[in-house]
DRENTI-904332 format. One line per 8 residues: number of its first residue (from 1); their letters; for each residue x, y, z of C-alpha. Coordinates in steps of 0.25 Angstrom, whole numbers. Layout:
<sites>
NUM = a = X:Y:Z  ...
</sites>
This chain:
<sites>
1 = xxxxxxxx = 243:317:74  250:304:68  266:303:74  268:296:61  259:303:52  260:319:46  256:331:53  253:343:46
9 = xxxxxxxx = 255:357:56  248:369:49  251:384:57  252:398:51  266:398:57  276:393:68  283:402:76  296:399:86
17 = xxxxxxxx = 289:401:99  296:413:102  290:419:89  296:425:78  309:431:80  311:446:80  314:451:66  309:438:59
25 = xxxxxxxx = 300:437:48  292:425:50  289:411:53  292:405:41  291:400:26  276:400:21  280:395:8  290:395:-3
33 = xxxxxxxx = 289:398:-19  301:394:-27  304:396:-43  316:392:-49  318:398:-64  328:386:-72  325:392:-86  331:405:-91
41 = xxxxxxxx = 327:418:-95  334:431:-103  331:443:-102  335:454:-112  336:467:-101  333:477:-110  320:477:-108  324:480:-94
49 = xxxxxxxx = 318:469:-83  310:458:-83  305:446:-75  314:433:-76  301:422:-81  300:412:-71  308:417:-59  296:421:-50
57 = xxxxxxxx = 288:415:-38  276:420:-32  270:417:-18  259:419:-11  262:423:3  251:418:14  253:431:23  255:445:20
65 = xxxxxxxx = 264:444:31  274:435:24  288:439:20  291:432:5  308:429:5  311:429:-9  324:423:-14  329:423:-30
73 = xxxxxxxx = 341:416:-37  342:421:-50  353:417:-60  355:426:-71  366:432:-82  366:442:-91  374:451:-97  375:466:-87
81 = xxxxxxxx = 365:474:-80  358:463:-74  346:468:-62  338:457:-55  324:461:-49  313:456:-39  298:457:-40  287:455:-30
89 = xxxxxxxx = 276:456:-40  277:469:-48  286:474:-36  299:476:-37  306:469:-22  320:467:-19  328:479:-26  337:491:-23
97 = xxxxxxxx = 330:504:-20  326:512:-32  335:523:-36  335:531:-49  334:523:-61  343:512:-54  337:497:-56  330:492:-43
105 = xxxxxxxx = 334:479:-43  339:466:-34  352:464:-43  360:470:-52  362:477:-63  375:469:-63  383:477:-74  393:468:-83
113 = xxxxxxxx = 387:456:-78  389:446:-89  386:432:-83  389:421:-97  391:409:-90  383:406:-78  373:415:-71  372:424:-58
121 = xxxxxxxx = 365:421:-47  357:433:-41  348:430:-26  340:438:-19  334:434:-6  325:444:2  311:444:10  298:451:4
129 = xxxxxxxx = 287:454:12  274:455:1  263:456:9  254:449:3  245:434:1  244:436:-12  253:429:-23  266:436:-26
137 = xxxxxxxx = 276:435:-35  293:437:-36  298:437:-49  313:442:-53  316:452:-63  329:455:-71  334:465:-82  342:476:-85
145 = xxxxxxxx = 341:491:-88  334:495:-100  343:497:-110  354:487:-106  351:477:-118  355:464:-108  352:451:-105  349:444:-92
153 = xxxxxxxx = 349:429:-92  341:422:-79  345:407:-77  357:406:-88  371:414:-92  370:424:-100  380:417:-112  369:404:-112
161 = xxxxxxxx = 377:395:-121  373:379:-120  387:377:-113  391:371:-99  398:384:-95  382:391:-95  373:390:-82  357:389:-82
169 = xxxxxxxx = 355:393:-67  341:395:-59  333:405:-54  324:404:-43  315:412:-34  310:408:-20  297:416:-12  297:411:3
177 = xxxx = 285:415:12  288:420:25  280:422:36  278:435:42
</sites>
């Protein structure tokens, strides 16, 4: 080993040497997928929900072991009943309990909500444990209640007029690996 030239150090982790403390989930960041959504998207919620196109991210975690921490900013308008959703896959994670015909979901509905100018920032920042190698995807889902003949607008106001007082604001989702 070369003082002046590089050294590459290759392990499967690195641990204080008192070892992990009680009630910690791991040694560290494996790896980190990001997408950030800059264009917009509408969504006329009478159809009910849907997926926002191109705010996902997958990650193919190395050990089944491995916690994912998943954190969205999404900025969105629309006009009332607004519910923001999270997918692991064709699972539905990160929502209310289920109860009657009440929407299982990680925002909203907000009732009135009627955003013309700028947009609303909605986060959510939780860890998920998959258990899996193999690749997985998060993806966000918005809409309404069936029936409720609304709009949601993701990264723009509702009232989108070419004027300075109308915002066009990003979305992103990030997928850390933890380890276990």
């Amino acid at each position: 080993m070369s003082i002046l030239g590089s050294t590459t150090v290759n392990c499967n982790s690195i641990l204080p040497i008192g070892g992990v403390p009680s009630g910690a989930i791991g040694g560290g960041i494996i790896q980190c997928v990001q997408t950030i959504k800059t264009d917009t998207y509408v969504h006329s919620s009478n159809a009910g929900f849907t997926d926002v196109t191109g705010l996902s991210a997958t990650i193919t975690p190395r050990s089944t072991s491995s916690k994912i921490l998943v954190s969205v900013n999404l900025n969105h308008s629309g006009f009332s009943y607004l519910a923001i959703r999270l997918y692991r896959d064709a699972n539905l994670i990160y929502v209310g309990d289920a109860s009657g015909s009440r929407i299982q979901a990680w925002v909203g509905p907000y009732h009135g909500y009627d955003n013309r100018y700028g947009t609303h920032t909605s986060q959510a920042l939780f860890v998920d444990s998959p258990a899996t190698t193999s690749a997985t995807t998060y993806k966000v889902n918005v809409g309404t209640p069936s029936g409720t003949n609304r709009a949601v607008m993701i990264g723009r106001s509702y009232d989108d007029t070419d004027s300075n007082e109308h915002t066009r604001t990003p979305s992103s989702i990030i997928l850390m690996e933890v380890s276990g």
